[in-house]
FIKOLZA-1660 file (N, C-alpha, C; in steps of 0.1 Angstrom, whole numbers, plus 5000, padded with zeros to 4 digits):
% residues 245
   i   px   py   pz ch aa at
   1 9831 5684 2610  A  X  N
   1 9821 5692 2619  A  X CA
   1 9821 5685 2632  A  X  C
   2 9817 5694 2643  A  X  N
   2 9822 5689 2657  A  X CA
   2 9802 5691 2659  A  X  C
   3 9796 5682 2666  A  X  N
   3 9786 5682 2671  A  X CA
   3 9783 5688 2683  A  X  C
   4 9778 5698 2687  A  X  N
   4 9780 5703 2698  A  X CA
   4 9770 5705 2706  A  X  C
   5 9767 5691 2717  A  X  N
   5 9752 5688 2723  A  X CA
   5 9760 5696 2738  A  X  C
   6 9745 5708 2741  A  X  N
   6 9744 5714 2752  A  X CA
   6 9738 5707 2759  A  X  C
   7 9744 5705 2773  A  X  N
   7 9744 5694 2787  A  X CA
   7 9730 5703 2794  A  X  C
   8 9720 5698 2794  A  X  N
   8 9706 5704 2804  A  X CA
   8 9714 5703 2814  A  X  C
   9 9707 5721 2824  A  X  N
   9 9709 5723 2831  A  X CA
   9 9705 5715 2843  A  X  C
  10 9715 5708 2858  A  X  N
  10 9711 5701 2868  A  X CA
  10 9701 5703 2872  A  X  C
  11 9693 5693 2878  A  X  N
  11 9680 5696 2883  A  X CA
  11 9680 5699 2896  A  X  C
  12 9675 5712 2901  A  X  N
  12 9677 5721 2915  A  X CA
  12 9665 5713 2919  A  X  C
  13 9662 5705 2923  A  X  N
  13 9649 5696 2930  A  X CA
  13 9650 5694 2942  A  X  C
  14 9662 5687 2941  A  X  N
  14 9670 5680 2953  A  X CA
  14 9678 5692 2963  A  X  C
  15 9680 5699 2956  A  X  N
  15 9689 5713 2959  A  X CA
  15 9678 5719 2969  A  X  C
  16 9670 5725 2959  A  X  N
  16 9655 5734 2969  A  X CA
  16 9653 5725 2979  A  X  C
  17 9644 5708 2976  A  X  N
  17 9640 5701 2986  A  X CA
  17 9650 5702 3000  A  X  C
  18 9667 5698 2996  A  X  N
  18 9670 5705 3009  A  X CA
  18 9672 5715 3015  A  X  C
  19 9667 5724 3011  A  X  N
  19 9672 5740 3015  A  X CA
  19 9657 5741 3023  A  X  C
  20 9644 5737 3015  A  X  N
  20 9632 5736 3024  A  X CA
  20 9640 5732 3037  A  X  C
  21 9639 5716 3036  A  X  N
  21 9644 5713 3050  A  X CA
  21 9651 5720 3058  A  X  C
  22 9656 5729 3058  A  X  N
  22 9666 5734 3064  A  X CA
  22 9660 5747 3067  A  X  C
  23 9653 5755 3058  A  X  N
  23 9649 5768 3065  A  X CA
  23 9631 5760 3079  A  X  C
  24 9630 5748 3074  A  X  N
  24 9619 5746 3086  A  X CA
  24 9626 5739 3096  A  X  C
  25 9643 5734 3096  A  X  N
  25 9645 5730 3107  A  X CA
  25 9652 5743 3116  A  X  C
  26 9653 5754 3109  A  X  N
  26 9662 5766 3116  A  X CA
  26 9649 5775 3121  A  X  C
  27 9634 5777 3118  A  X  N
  27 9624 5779 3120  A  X CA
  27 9617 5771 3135  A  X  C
  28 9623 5756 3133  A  X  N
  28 9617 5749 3142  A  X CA
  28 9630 5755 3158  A  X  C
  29 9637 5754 3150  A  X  N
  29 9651 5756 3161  A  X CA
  29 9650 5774 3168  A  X  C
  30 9643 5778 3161  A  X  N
  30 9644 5794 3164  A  X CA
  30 9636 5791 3178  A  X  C
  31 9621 5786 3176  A  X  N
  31 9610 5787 3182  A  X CA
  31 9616 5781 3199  A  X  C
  32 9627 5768 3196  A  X  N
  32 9628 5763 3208  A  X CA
  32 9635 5769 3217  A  X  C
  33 9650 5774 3204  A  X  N
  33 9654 5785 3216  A  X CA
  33 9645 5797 3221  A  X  C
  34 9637 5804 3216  A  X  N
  34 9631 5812 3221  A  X CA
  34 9624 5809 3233  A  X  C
  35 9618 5796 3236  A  X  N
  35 9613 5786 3246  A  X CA
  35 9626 5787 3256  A  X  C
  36 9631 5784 3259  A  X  N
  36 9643 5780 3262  A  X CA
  36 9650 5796 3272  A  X  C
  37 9650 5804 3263  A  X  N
  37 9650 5818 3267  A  X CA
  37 9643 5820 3276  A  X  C
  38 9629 5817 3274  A  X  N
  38 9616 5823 3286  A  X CA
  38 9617 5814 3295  A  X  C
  39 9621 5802 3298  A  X  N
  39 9620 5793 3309  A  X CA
  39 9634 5800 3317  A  X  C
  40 9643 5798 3313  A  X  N
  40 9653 5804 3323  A  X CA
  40 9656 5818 3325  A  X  C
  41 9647 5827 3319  A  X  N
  41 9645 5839 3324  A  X CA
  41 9638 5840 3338  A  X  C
  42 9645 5844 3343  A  X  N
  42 9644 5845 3364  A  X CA
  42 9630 5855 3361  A  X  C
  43 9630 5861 3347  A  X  N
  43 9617 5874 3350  A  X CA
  43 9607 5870 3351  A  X  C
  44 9606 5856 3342  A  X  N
  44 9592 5849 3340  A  X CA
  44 9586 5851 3346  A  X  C
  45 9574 5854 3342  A  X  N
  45 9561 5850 3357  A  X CA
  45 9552 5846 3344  A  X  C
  46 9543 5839 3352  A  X  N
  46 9528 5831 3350  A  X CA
  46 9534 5816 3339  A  X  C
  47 9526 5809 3333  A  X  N
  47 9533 5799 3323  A  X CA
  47 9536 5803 3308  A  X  C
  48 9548 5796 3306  A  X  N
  48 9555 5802 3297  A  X CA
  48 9545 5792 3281  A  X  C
  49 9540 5797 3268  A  X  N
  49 9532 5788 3263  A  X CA
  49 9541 5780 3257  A  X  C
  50 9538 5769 3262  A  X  N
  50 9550 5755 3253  A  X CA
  50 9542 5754 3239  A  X  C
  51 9526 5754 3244  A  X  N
  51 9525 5751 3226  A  X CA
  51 9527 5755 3216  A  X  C
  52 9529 5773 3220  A  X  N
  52 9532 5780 3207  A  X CA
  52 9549 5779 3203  A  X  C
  53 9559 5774 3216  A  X  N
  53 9572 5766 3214  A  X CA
  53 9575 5755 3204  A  X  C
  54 9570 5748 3207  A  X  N
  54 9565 5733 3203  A  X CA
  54 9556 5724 3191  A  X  C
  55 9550 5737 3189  A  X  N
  55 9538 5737 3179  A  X CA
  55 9535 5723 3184  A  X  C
  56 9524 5720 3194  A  X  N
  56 9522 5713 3204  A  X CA
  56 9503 5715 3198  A  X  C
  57 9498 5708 3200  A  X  N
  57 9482 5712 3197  A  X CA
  57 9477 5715 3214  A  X  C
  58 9467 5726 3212  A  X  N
  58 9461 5730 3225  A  X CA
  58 9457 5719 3234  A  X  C
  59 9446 5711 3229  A  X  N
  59 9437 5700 3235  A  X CA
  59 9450 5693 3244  A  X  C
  60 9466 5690 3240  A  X  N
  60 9474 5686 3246  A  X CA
  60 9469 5684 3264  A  X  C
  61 9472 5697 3266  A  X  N
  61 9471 5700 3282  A  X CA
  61 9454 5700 3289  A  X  C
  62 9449 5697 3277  A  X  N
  62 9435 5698 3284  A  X CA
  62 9431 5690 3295  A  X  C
  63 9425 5695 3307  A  X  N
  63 9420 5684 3317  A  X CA
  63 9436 5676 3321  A  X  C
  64 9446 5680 3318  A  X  N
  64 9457 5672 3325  A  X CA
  64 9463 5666 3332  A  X  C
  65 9467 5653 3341  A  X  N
  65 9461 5650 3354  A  X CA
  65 9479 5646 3356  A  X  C
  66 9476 5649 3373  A  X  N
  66 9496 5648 3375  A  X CA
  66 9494 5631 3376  A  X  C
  67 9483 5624 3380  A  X  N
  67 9491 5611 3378  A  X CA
  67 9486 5599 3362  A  X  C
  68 9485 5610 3357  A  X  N
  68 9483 5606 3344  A  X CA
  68 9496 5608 3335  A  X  C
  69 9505 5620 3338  A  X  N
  69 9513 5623 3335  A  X CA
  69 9523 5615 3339  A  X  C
  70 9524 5607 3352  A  X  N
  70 9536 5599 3360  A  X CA
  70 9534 5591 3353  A  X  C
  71 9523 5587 3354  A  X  N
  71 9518 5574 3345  A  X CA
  71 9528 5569 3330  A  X  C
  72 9525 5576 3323  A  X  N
  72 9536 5581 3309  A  X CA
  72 9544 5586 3310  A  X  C
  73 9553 5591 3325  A  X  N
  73 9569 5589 3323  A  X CA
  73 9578 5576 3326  A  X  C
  74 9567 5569 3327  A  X  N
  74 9578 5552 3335  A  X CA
  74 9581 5547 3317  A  X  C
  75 9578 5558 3308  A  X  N
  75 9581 5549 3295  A  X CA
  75 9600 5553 3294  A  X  C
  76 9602 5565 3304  A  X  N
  76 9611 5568 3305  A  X CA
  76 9625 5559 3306  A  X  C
  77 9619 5548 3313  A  X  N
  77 9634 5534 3318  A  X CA
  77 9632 5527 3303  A  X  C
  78 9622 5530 3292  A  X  N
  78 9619 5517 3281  A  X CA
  78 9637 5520 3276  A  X  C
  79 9641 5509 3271  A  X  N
  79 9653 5506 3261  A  X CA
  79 9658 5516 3251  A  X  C
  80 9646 5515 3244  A  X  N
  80 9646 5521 3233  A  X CA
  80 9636 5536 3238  A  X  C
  81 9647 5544 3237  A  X  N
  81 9640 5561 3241  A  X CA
  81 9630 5567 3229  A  X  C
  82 9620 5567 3231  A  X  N
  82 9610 5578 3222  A  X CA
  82 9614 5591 3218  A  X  C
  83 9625 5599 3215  A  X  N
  83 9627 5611 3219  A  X CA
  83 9616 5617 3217  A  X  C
  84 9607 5621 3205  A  X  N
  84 9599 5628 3203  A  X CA
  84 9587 5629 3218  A  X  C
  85 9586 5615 3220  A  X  N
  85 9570 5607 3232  A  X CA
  85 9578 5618 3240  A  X  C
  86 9589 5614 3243  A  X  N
  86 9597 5619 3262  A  X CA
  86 9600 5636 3258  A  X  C
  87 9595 5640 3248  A  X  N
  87 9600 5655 3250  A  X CA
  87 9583 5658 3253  A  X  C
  88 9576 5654 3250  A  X  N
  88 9561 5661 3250  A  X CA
  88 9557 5658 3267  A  X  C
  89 9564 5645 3272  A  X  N
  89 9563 5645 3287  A  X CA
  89 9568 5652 3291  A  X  C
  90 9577 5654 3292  A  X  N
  90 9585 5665 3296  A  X CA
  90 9578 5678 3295  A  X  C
  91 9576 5682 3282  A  X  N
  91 9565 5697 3287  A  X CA
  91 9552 5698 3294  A  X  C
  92 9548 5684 3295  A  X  N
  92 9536 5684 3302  A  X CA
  92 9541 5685 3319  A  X  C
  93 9552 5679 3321  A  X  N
  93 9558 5684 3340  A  X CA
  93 9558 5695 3339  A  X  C
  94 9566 5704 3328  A  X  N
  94 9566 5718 3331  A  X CA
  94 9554 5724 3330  A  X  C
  95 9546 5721 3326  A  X  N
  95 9532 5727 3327  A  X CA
  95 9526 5725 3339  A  X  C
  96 9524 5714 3346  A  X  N
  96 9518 5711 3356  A  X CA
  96 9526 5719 3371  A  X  C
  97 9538 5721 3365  A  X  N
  97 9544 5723 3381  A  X CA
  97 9542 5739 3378  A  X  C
  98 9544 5746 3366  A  X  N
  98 9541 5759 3366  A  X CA
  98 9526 5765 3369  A  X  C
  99 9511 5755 3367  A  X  N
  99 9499 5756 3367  A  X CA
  99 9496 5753 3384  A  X  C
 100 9510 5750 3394  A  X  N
 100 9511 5750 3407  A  X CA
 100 9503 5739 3411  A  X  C
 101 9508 5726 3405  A  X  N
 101 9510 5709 3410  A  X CA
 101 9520 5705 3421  A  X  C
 102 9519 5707 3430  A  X  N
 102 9530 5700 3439  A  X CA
 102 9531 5685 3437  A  X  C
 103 9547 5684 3436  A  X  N
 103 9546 5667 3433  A  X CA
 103 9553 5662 3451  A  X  C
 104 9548 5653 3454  A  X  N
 104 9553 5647 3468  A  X CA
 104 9565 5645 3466  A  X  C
 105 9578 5644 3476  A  X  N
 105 9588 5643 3480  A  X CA
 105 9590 5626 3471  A  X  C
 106 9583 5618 3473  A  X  N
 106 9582 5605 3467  A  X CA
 106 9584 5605 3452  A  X  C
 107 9572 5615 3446  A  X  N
 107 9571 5615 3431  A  X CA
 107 9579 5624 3425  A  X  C
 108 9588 5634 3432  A  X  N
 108 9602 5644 3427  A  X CA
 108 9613 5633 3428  A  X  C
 109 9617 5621 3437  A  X  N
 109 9624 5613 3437  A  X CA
 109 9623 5602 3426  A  X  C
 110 9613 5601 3423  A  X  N
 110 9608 5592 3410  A  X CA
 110 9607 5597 3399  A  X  C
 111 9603 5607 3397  A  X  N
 111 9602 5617 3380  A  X CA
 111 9616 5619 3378  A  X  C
 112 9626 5626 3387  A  X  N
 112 9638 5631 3386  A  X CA
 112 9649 5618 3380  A  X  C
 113 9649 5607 3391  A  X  N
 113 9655 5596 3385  A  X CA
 113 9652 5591 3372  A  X  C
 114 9642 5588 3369  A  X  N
 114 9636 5582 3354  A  X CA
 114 9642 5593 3342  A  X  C
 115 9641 5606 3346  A  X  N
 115 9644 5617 3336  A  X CA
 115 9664 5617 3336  A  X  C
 116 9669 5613 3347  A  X  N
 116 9682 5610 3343  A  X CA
 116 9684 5594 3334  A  X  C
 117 9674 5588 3330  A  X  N
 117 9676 5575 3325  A  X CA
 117 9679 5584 3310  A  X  C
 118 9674 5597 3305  A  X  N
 118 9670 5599 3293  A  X CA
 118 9683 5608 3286  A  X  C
 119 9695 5605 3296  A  X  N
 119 9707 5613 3293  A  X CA
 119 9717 5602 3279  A  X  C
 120 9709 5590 3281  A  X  N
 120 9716 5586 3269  A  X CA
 120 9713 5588 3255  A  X  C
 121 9704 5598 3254  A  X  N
 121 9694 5599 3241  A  X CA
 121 9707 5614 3233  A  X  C
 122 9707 5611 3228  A  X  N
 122 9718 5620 3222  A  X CA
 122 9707 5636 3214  A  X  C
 123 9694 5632 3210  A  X  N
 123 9691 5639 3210  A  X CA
 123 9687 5655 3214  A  X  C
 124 9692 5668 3208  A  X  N
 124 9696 5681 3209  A  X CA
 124 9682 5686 3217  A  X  C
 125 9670 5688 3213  A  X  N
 125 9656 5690 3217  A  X CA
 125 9658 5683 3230  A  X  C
 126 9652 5673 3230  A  X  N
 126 9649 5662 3246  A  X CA
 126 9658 5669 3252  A  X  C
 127 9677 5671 3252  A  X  N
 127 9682 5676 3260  A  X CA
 127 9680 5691 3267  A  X  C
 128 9675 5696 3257  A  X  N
 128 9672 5704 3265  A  X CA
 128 9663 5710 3271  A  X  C
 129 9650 5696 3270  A  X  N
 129 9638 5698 3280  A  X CA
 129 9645 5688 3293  A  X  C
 130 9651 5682 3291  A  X  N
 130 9660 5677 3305  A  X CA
 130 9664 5685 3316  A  X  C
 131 9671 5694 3307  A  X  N
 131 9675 5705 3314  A  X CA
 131 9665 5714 3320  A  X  C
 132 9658 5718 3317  A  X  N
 132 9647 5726 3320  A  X CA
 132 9639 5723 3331  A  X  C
 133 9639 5706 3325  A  X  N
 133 9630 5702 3337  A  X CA
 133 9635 5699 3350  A  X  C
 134 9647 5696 3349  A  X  N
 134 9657 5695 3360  A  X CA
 134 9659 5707 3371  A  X  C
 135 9653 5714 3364  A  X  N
 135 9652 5731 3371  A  X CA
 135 9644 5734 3379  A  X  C
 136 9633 5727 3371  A  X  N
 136 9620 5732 3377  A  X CA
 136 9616 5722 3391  A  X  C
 137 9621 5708 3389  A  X  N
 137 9622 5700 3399  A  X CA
 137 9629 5702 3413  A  X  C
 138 9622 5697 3423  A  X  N
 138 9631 5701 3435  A  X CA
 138 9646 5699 3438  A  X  C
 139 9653 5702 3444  A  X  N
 139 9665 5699 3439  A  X CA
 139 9667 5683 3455  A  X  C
 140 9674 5675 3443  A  X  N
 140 9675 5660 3450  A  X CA
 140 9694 5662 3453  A  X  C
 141 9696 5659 3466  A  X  N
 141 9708 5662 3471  A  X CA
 141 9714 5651 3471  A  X  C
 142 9711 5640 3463  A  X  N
 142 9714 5624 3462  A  X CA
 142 9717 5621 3446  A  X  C
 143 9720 5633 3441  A  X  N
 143 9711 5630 3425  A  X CA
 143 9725 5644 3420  A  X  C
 144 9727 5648 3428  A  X  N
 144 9737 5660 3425  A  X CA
 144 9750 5653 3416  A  X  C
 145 9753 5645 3420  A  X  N
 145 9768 5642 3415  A  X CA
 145 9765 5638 3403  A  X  C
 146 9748 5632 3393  A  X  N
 146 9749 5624 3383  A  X CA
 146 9747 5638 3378  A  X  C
 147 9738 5650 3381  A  X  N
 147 9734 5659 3371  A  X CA
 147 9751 5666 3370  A  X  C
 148 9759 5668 3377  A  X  N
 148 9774 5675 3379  A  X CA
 148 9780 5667 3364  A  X  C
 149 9778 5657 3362  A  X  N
 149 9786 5648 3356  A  X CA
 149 9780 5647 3344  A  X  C
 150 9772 5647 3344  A  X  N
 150 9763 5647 3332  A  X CA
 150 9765 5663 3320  A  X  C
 151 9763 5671 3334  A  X  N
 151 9765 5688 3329  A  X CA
 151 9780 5685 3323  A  X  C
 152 9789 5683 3329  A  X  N
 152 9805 5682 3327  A  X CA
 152 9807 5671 3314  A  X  C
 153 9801 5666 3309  A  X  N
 153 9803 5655 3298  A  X CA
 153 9800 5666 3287  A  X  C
 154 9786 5669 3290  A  X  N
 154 9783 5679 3272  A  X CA
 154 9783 5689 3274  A  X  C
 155 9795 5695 3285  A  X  N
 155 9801 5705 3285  A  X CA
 155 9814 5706 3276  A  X  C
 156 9821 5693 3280  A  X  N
 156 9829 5689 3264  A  X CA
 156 9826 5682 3259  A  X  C
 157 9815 5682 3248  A  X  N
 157 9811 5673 3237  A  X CA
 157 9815 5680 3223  A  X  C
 158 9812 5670 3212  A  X  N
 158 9819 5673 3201  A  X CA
 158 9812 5685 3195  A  X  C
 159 9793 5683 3198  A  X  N
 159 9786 5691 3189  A  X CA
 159 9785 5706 3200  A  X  C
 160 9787 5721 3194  A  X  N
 160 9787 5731 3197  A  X CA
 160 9773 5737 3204  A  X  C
 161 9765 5727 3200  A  X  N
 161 9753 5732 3202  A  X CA
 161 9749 5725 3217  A  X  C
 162 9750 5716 3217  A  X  N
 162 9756 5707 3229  A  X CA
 162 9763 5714 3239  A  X  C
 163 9773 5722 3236  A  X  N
 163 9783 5725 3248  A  X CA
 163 9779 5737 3254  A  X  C
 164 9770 5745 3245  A  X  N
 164 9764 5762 3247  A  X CA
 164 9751 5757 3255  A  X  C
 165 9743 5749 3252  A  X  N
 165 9733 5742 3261  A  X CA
 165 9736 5741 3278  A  X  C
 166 9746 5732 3276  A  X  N
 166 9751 5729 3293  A  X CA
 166 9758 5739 3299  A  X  C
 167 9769 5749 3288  A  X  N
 167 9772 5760 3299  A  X CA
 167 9760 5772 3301  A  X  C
 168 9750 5772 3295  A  X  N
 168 9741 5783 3299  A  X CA
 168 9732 5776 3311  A  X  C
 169 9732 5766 3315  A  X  N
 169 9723 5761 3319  A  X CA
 169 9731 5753 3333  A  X  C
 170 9744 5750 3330  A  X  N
 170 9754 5747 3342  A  X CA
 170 9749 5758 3355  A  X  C
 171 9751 5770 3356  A  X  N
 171 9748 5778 3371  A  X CA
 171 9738 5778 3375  A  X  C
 172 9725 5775 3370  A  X  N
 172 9715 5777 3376  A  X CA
 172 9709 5761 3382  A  X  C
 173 9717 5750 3378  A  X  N
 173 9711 5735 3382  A  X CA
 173 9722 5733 3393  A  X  C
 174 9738 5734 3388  A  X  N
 174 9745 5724 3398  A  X CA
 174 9749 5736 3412  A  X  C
 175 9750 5729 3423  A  X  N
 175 9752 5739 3441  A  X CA
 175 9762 5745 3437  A  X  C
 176 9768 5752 3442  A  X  N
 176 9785 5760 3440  A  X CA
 176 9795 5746 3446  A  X  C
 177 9790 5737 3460  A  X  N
 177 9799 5729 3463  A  X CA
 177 9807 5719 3453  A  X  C
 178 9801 5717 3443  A  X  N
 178 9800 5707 3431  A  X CA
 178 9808 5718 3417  A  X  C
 179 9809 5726 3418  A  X  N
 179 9811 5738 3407  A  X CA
 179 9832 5732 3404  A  X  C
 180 9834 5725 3414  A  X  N
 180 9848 5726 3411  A  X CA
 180 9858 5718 3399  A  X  C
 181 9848 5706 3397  A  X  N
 181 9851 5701 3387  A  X CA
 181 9848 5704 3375  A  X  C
 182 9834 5714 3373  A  X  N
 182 9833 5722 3360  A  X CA
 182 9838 5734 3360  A  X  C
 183 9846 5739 3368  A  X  N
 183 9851 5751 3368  A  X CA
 183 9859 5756 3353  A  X  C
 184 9866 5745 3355  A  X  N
 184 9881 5749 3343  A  X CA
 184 9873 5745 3332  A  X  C
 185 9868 5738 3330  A  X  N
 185 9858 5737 3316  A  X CA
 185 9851 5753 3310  A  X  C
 186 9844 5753 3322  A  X  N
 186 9836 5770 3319  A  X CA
 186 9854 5783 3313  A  X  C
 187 9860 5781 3321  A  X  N
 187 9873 5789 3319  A  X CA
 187 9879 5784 3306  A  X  C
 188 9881 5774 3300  A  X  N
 188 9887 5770 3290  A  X CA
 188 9877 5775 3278  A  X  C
 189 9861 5774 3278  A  X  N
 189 9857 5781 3266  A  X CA
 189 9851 5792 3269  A  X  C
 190 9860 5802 3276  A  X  N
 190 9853 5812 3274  A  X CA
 190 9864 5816 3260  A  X  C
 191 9876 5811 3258  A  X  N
 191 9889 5816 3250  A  X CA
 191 9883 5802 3234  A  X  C
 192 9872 5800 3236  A  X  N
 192 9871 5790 3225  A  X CA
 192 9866 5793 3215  A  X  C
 193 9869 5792 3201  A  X  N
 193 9870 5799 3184  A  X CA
 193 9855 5803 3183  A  X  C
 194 9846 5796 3189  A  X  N
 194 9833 5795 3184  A  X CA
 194 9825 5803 3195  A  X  C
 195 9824 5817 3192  A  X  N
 195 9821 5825 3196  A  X CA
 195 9805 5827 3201  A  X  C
 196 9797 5820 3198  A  X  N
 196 9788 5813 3206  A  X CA
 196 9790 5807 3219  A  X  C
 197 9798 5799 3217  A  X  N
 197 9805 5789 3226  A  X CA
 197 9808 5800 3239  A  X  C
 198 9819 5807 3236  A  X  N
 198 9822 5821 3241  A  X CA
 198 9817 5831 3251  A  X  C
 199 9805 5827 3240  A  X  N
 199 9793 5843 3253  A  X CA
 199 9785 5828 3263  A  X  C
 200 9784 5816 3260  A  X  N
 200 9779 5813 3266  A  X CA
 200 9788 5810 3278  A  X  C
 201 9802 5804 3278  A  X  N
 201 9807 5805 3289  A  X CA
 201 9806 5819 3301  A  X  C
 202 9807 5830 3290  A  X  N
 202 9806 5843 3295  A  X CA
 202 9795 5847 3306  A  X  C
 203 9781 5843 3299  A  X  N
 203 9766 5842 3305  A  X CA
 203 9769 5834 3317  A  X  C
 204 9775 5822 3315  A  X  N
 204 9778 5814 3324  A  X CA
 204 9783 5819 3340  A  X  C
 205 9794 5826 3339  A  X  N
 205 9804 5836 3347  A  X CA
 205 9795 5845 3353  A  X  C
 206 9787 5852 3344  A  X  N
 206 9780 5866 3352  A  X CA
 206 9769 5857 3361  A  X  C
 207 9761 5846 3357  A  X  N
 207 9756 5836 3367  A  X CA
 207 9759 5832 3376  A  X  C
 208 9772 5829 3376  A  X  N
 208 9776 5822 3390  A  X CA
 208 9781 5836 3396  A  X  C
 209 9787 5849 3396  A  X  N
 209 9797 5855 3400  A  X CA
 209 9788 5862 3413  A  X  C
 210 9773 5861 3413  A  X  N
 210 9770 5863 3430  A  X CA
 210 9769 5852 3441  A  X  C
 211 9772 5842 3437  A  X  N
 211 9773 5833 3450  A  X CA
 211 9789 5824 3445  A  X  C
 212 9797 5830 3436  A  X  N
 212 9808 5822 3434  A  X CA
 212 9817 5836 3431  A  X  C
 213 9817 5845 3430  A  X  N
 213 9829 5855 3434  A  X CA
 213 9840 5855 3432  A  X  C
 214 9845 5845 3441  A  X  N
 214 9861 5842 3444  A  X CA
 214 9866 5832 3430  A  X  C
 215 9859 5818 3427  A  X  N
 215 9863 5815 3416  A  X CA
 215 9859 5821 3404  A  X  C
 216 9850 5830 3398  A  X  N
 216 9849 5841 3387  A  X CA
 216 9865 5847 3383  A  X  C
 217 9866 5851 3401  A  X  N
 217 9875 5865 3392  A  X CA
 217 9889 5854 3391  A  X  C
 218 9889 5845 3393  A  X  N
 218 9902 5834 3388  A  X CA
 218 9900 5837 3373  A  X  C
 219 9897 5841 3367  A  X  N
 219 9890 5838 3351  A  X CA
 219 9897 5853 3345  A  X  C
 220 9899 5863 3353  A  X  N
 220 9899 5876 3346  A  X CA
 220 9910 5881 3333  A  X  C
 221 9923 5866 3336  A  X  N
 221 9926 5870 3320  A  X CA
 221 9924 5863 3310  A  X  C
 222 9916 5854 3309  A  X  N
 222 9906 5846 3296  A  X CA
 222 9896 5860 3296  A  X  C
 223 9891 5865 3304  A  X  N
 223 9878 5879 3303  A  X CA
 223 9883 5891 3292  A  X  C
 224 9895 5894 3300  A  X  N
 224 9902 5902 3294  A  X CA
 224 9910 5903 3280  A  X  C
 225 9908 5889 3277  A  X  N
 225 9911 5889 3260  A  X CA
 225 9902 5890 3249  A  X  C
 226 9892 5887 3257  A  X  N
 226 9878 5888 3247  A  X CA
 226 9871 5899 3243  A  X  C
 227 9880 5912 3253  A  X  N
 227 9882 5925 3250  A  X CA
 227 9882 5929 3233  A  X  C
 228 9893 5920 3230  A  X  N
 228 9896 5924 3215  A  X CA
 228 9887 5912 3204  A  X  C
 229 9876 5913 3210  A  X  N
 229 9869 5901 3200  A  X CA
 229 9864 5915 3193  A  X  C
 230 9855 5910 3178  A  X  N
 230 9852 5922 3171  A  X CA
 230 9841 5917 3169  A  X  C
 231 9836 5908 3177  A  X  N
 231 9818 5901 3177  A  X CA
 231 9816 5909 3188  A  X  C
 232 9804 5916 3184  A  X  N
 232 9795 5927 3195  A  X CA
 232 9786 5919 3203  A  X  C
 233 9785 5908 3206  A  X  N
 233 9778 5903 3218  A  X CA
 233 9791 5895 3225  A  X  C
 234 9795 5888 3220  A  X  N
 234 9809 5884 3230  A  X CA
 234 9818 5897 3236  A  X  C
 235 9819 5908 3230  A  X  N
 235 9825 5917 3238  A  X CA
 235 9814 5925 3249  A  X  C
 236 9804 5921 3244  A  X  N
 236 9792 5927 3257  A  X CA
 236 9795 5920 3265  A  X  C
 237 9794 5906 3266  A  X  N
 237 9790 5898 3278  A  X CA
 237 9802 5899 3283  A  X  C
 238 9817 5898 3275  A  X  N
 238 9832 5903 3283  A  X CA
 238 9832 5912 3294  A  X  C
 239 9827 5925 3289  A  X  N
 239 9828 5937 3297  A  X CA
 239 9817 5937 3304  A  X  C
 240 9804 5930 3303  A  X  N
 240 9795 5928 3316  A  X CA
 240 9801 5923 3326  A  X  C
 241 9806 5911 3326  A  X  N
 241 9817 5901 3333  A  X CA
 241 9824 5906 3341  A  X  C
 242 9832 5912 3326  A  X  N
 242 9845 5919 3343  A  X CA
 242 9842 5934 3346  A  X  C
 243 9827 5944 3346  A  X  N
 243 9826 5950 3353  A  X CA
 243 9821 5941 3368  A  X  C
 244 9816 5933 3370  A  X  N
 244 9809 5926 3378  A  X CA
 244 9825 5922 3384  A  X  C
 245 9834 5916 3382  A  X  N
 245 9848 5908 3387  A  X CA
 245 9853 5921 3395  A  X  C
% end
């Protein structure tokens, strides 16, 4: 006689526990892109609500003071980056400058510099309140070549999420004079597997193509192959593109 002990079934504990994780970090991730969306929408008007982005508590912004704010970005140069601390500063500039704070010529040379100290943080979120806030800031004509180069690095970076970040957000920060070194970058993924990747180069194109024209339509047979994509937003933003070329 053969004994025949039935093996208990694995325990799904660990299985569920990460699957939690994961539907609250795609939950968390939804919210920011959606944030993200309304900031760089040219339609925006009035302030966009970071708390309901951010799940940020109200009292945050209460009474908020612009040099209370400067005050807590000099944590910006610390060693060791906070990401979490530096992203909540960060929404607090964009609150103040949207609630119509003028910062002095002095203090846009000082916030802007400190917020380039925070490009070594590899962190996905912070990066792209960087970005944002880089937008919203005046534009520093001395400062151009680190944001060019910075955009051009995690324009090719390893993580996808990373590279769709900087090309949606590439046209609207760096001047057209500066455009020539990320040019072929933008043109190289618009033909790239990850079709994300793809419409964002695409988005990218229809952005620049009213004050950049001439180098857009350089692009028109990478455009014209995405013709035969069978993803219905990458062939949107294709045939937006090159009705516009």
């Amino acid at each position: 006689f053969f004994l025949m002990i039935r093996r208990p079934p694995r325990s799904t504990q660990s299985r569920s526990s990460a699957a939690s994780d994961v539907y609250k970090r795609q939950e968390q991730m939804a919210k920011t892109f959606q944030f993200v969306r309304d900031v760089l929408n040219e339609k925006t008007k009035g302030v966009v609500d970071i708390s309901r982005a951010l799940d940020i508590p109200e009292d945050t912004y209460h009474n908020l003071s612009k040099s209370a704010v400067l005050q807590e970005a000099k944590c910006f140069h610390d060693k060791q980056i906070n990401d979490k601390k530096c992203r909540l500063i960060l929404t607090k500039v964009i609150y103040l400058i949207n609630q119509g704070q003028e910062l002095t010529e002095q203090e846009s040379i000082e916030i802007f510099f400190a917020i380039t100290k925070l490009f070594q943080s590899q962190n996905f979120d912070l990066r792209r309140m960087i970005y944002l806030t880089i937008r919203e800031l005046p534009h520093q004509e001395n400062a151009a070549y680190i944001i060019t180069s910075s955009l051009t690095k995690d324009v090719n970076a390893k993580s996808d999420l990373v590279r769709i970040n900087a090309l949606r957000v590439l046209p609207l920060i760096v001047e057209s004079q500066y455009l020539v070194q990320s040019e072929r970058y933008i043109k190289n993924a618009i033909n790239d597997k990850n079709n994300a990747v793809a419409c964002a180069a695409l988005i990218s194109g229809i952005h620049l193509y009213p004050n950049n024209s001439d180098l857009v339509r350089r692009w028109s047979t990478e455009i014209q192959e995405k013709l035969n994509s069978k993803v219905y937003q990458t062939l949107h933003h294709a045939l937006s593109l090159l009705h516009e070329t």
